[in-house]
C-alpha positions in Angstrom: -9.5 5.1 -53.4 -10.0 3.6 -56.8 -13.2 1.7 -55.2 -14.9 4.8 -54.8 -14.7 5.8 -58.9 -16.5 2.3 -58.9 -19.7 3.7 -56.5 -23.2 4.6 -58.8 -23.7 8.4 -58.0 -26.1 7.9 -55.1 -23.7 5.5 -53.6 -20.8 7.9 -53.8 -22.9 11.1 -52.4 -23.8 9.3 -49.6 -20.3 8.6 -48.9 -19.5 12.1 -49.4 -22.4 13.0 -47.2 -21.1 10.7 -44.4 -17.6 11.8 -44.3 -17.9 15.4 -44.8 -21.1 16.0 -42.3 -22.2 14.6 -38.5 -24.8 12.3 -38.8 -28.3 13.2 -38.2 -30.2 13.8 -35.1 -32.4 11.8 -33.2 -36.0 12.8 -34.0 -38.3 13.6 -30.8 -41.6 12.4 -31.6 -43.6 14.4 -29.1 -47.7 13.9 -30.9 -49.1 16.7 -30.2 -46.4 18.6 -32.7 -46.4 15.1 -35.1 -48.0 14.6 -38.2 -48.8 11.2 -39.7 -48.8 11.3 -43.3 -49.9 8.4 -44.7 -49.0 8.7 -48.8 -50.6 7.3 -52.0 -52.1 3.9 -50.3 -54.8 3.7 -52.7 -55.9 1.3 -55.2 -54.0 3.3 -58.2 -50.6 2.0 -57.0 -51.1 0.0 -54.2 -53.5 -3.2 -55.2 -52.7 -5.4 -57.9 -56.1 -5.6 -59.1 -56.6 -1.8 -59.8 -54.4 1.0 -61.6 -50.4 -0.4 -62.4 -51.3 -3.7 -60.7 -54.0 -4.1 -63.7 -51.8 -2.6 -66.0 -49.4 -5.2 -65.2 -51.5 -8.3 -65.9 -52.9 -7.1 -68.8 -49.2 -6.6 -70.4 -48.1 -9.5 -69.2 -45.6 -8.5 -67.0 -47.3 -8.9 -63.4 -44.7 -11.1 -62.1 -42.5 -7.9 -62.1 -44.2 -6.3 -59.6 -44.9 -9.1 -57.5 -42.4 -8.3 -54.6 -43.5 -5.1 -54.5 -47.1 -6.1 -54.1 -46.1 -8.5 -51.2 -44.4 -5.9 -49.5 -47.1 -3.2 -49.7 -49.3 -6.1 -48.3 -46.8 -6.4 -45.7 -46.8 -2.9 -44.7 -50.2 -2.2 -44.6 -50.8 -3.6 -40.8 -47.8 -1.6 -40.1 -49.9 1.1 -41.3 -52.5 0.4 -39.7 -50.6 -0.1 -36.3 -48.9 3.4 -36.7 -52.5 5.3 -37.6 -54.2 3.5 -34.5 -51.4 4.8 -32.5 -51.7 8.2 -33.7 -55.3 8.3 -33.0 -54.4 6.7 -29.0 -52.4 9.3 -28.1 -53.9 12.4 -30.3 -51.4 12.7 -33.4 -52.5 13.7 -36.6 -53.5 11.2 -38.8 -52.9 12.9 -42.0 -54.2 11.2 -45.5 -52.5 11.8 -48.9 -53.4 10.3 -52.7 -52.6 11.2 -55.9 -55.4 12.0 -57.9 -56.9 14.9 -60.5 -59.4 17.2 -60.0 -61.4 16.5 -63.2 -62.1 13.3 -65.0 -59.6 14.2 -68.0 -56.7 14.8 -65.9 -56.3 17.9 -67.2 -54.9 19.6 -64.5 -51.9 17.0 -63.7 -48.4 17.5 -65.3 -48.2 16.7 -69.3 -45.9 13.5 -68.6 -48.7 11.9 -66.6 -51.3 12.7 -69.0 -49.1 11.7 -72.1 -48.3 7.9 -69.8 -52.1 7.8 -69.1 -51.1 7.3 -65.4 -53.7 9.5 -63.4 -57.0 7.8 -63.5 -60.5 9.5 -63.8 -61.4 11.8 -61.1 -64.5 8.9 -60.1 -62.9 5.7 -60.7 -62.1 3.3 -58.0 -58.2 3.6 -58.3 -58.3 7.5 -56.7 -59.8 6.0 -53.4 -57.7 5.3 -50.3 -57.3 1.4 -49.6 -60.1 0.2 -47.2 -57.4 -1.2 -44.6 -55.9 2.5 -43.9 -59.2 4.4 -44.7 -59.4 7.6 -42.8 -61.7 8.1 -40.0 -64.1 11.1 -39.7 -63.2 14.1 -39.1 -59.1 13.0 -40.2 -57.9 15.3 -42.9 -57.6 13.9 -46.4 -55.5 16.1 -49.4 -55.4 15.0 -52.9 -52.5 16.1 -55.0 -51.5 16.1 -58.7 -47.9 16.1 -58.0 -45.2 13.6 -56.1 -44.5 15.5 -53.3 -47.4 15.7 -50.6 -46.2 19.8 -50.4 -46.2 21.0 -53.8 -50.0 20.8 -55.0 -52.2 20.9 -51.7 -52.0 22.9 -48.5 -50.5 20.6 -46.9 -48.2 22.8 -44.9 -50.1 25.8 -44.8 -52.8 23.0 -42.5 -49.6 21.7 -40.5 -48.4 25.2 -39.5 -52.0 26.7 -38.2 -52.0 23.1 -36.0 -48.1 23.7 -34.6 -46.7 20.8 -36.4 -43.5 20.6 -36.4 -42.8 16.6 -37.4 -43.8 14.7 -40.0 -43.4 10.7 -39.7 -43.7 9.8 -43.7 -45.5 6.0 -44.9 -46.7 4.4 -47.8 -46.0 4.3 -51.4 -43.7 4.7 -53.1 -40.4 5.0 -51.2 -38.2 6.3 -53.9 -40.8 8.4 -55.2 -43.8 10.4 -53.5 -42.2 9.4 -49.9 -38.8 11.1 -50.9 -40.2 13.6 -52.6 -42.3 14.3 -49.5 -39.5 14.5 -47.4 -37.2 15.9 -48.7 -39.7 19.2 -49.3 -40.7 18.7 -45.6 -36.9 19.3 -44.7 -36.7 22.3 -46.6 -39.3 24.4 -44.9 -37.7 23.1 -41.7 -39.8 20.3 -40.5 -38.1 17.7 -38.7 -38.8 14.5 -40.8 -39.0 10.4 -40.2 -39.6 7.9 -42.8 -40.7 4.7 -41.5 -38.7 2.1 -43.4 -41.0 -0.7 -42.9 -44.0 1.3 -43.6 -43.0 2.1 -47.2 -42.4 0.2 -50.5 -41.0 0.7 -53.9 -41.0 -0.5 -57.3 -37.8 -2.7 -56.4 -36.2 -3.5 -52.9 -33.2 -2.0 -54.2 -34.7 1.5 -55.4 -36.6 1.0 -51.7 -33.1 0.3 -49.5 -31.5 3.0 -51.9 -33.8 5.5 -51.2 -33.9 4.9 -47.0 -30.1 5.0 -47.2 -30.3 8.4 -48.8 -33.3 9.7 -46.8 -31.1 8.7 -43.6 -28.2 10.7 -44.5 -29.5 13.8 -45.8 -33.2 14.2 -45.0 -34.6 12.7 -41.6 -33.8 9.4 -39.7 -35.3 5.9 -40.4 -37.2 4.2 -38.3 -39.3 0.9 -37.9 -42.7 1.4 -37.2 -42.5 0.0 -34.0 -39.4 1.9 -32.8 -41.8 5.3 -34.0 -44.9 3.5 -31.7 -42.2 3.5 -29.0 -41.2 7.2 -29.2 -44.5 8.4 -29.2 -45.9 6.4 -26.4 -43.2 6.5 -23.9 -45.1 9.3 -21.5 -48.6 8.1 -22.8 -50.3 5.8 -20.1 -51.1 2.2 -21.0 
């Protein structure tokens, strides 16, 4: 008993969560009620030569975010894998970045304005990274807050389509992913978070996060275990 007084508070709700409540679901990925929502891959927090990557080098500190650099690198063809599959068998590719509406940043929330962390309205760091660019006629929402729901019409678009699922990647997982999801479980969608599809700022806040998402939000899955499930009755 005494090791549990020992647990961080994350550690010990999840604990709570897995001895108090069944676990969890299985997900059914059927695509033509799945959404793809791929989140905040853009050159503001996902290249190291733009946005915090910049920010990094220029304070000296770049080596800090290295790992997390390599594994966004990582996950982009897993990305890119999931997207192409969603197009083969007619999901919704769905694209989200953070980004204002004006060139001040005006409209985002006083703490991002006070950090200087939304970039002008034009610049380079607002567009999605080439790799997991959308495709014509895919639907792309910019937002001014973490969650995907909060600022855009996100599901306001998924209800008038039938959506019913959304399968969550990109950046980052502790953050905008799990802020994503967890507002996607509230208005009842049925939610996956693909583990090797998302990064954070550390591997631990990343495993934290998925450990947390798992329990209480929407299952985990690999990319190719969400390829699996969503191709099983599609023909080869």
């Amino acid at each position: 008993m005494r090791a549990k007084y020992l647990m961080n508070d994350r550690e010990l709700e999840l604990e709570l969560g897995r001895s108090l409540f069944p676990p969890l679901p299985r997900v059914d990925l059927v695509p033509e009620r799945t959404a793809l929502l791929t989140i905040d891959l853009q050159y503001l927090d996902a290249h190291p030569d733009y946005g915090v990557g910049r920010r990094a080098k220029e304070s000296g500190n770049s080596e800090l975010l290295r790992p997390y650099f390599e594994d966004v690198a990582r996950l982009v063809s897993n990305v890119q894998m999931l997207q192409a599959t969603a197009r083969r068998v007619h999901m919704q590719n769905i694209h989200i970045c953070i980004s204002p509406h004006t060139q001040d940043a005006r409209d985002c929330p006083p703490i991002s304005r006070m950090r200087g962390a939304r970039a002008p309205r034009s610049s380079r760091e607002n567009d999605i990274l080439d790799d997991v660019r959308p495709y014509p006629d895919e639907i792309v929402l910019r937002k001014i807050s973490s969650s995907a729901f909060l600022s855009t019409d996100l599901n306001l678009v998924l209800r008038n389509m039938a959506i019913d699922t959304v399968v969550c990647c990109g950046v980052v997982t502790s953050g905008c992913i799990e802020s994503t999801a967890r507002n996607a479980r509230d208005l009842g969608y049925k939610v996956v978070v693909v583990s090797d599809g998302c990064a954070s700022w550390t591997r631990d806040l990343h495993e934290r996060s998925l450990r947390f998402i798992s329990c209480n939000v929407g299952n985990v899955l690999t990319a190719r275990e969400v390829v699996a499930a969503v191709t099983s009755d599609v023909p080869a």
